[in-house]
C-alpha positions in Angstrom: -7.5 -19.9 -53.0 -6.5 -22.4 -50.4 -3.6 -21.7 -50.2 -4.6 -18.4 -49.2 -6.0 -19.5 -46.3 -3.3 -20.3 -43.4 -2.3 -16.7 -43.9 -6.1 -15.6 -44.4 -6.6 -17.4 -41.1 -3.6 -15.7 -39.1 -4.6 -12.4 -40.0 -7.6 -12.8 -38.7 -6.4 -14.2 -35.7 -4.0 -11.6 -35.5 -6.7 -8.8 -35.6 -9.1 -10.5 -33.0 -6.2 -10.5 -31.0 -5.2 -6.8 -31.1 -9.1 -6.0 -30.7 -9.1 -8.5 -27.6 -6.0 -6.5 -26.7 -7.9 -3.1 -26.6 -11.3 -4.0 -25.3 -9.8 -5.7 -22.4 -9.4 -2.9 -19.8 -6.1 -2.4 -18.1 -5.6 -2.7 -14.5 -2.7 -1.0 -12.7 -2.3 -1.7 -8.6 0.8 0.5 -7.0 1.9 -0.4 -3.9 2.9 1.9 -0.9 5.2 1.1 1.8 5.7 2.3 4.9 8.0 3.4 7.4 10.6 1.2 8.5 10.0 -1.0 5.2 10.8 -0.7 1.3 9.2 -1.6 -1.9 10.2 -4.9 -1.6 8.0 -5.3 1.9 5.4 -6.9 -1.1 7.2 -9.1 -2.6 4.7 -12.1 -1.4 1.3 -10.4 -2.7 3.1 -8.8 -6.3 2.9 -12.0 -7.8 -0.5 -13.1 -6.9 -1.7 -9.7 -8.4 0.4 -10.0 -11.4 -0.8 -13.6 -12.3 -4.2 -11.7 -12.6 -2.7 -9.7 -15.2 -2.3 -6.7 -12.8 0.2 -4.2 -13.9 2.4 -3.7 -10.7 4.4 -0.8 -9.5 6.0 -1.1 -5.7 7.1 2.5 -4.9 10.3 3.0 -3.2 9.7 6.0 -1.0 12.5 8.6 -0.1 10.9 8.6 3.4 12.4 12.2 3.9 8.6 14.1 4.1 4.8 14.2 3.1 5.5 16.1 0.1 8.6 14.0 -1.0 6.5 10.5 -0.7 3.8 12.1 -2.6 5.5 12.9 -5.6 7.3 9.7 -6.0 4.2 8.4 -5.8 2.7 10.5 -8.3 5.4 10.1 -10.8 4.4 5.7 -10.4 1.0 7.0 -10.4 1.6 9.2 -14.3 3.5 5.8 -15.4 0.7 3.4 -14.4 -1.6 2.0 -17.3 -4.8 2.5 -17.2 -7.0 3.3 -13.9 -4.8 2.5 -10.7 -5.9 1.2 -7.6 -3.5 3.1 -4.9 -2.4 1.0 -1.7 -0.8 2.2 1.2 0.6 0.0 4.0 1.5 2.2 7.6 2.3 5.3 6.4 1.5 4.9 3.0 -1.7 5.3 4.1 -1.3 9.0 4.7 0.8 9.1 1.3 -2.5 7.9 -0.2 -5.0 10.3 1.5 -3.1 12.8 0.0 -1.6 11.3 -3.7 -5.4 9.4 -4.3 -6.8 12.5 -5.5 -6.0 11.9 -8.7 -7.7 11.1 -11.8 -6.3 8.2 -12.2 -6.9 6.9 -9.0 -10.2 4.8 -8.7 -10.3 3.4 -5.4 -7.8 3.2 -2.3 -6.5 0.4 0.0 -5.4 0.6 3.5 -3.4 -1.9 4.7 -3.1 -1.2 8.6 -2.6 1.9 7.1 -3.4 5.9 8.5 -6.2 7.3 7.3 -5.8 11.4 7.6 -8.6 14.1 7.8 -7.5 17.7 6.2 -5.5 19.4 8.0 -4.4 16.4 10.3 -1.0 15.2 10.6 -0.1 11.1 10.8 1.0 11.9 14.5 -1.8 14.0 15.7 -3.7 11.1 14.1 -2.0 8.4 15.9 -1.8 10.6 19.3 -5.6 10.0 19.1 -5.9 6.8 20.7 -3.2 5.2 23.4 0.2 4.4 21.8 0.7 0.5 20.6 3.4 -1.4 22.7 6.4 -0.8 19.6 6.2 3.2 19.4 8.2 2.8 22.6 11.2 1.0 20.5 11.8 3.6 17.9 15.4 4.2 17.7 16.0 8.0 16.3 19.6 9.3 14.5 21.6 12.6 15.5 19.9 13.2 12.1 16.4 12.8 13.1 15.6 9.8 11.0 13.4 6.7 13.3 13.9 3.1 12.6 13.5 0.1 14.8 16.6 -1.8 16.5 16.4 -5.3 15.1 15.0 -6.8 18.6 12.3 -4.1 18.7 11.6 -5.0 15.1 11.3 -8.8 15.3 9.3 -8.1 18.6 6.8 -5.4 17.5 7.0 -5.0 13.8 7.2 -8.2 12.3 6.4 -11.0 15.5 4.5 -13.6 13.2 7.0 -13.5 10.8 10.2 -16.2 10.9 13.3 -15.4 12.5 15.3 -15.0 9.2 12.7 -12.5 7.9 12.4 -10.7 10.6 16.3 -9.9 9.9 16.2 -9.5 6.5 13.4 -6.8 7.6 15.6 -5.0 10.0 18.7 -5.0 7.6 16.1 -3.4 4.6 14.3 -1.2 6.7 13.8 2.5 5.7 14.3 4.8 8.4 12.0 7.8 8.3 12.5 11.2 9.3 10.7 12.2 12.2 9.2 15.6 11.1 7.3 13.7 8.4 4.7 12.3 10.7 4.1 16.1 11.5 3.2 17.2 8.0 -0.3 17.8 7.6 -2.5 16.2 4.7 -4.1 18.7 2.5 -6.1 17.0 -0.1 -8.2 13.6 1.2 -8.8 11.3 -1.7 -11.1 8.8 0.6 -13.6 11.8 0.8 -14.5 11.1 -2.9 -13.4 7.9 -3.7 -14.3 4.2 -3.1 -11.7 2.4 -0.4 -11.0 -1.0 1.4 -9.7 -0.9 4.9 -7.9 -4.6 6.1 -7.4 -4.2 10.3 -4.8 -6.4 12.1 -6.1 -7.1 15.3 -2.4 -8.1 16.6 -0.8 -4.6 15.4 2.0 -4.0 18.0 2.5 -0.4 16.0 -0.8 1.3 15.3 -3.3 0.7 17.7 -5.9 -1.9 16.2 -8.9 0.2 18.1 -7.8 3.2 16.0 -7.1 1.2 12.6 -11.1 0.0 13.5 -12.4 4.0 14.1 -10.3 4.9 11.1 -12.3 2.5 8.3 -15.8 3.3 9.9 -14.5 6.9 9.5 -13.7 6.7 5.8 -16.4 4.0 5.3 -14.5 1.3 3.8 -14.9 -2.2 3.0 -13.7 -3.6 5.9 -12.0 -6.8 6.6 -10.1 -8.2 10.0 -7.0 -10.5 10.4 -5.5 -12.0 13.0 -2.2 -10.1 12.1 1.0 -8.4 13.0 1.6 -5.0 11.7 2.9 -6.7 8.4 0.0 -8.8 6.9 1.3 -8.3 3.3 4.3 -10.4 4.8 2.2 -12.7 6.8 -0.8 -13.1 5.2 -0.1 -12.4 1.7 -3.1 -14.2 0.6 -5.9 -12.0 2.5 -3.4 -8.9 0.9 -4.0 -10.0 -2.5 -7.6 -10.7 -2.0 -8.5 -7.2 -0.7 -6.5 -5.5 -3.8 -8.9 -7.6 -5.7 -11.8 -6.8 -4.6 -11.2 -3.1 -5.3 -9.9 -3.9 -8.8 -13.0 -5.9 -9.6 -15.1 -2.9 -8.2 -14.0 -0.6 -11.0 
């Protein structure tokens, strides 16, 4: 019989593994640029979440409209393990108002992020409160796609970020077509579902007074930072920490 026993032993071990396996629940986060960014705009909170066993999916958006965002966001969304907490950075935010309602979606982030009613477009929404210093430094194509010169970028985008990252940004940056911040949100996930809301009080692109109003409005756990418009570059650590929170709340 004994010598029965190593293989007795990993078997058993084997099978309280695979039941370990399925009783622990599986956690999905997918990130949400916004404009004048890319997927890789997270590269400094991904592996904080993933080292708490955090499946990851940083979305690379088309940036061409509402509707096109959306659905690549969706189709991360249907690939995603488990229950999926949805964070939006900018304009992701409005991406997320209107791809949260979802089943899969638990809870939302915001991330100096827009926060939609119905019916309300990102622009009508920003046109709310007075316009931050950098809306003034949007560059726009023949095309009708906005991005920020590399000076603007560096001086309203991204000011608490080194000057070599600040370049790297500019050089990655997705330019966004205009009209997008005119379509209009039809479906508001934050109505119905549990969400976070981290301000940064030195946001040179969205108004820090209107990213305030915005999480009383949805009633979010709220949290403040001393930060530029990019505080998943420049304080990756308060980021992760938020995400958290709203993964631990499932």
């Amino acid at each position: 019989m004994k010598r029965f026993t190593p293989f007795l032993t990993a078997g058993l071990l084997a099978l309280s593994a695979a039941s370990f396996a399925q009783a622990t629940p599986v956690h999905s986060v997918v990130l949400i640029h916004g404009a004048f960014a890319d997927g890789s705009s997270w590269d400094r909170v991904i592996p904080q979440l993933e080292a708490k066993h955090y499946q990851v999916i940083s979305v690379q958006l088309p940036l061409t409209s509402l509707q096109d965002d959306v659905a690549a966001t969706q189709r991360a969304i249907d690939r995603a393990q488990g229950d999926v907490v949805l964070v939006g950075h900018s304009w992701g935010g409005t991406v997320i108002t209107q791809a949260g309602d979802n089943s899969k979606v638990k809870s939302l982030v915001y991330i100096a992020a827009f926060a939609p009613e119905a019916g309300q477009s990102t622009a009508a929404l920003a046109d709310s409160y007075p316009a931050p210093a950098g809306s003034a430094a949007l560059a726009k194509t023949p095309e009708g796609f906005l991005y920020l010169p590399a000076s603007a970028l560096a001086k309203n985008f991204a000011p608490d970020l080194p000057a070599a990252q600040q370049k790297l940004l500019a050089a990655t940056q997705g330019p966004i077509r205009a009209a997008a911040f005119g379509d209009k949100v039809t479906q508001v996930a934050w109505q119905h579902k549990p969400s976070w809301y981290l301000v940064s009080t030195q946001d040179r692109m969205i108004n820090p007074a209107l990213e305030q109003a915005m999480a009383k409005k949805i009633h979010a756990h709220t949290e403040t930072i001393p930060s530029s418009h990019v505080s998943m570059l420049s304080h990756p650590d308060s980021v992760a920490h938020i995400i958290t929170a709203a993964v631990q709340a499932q």
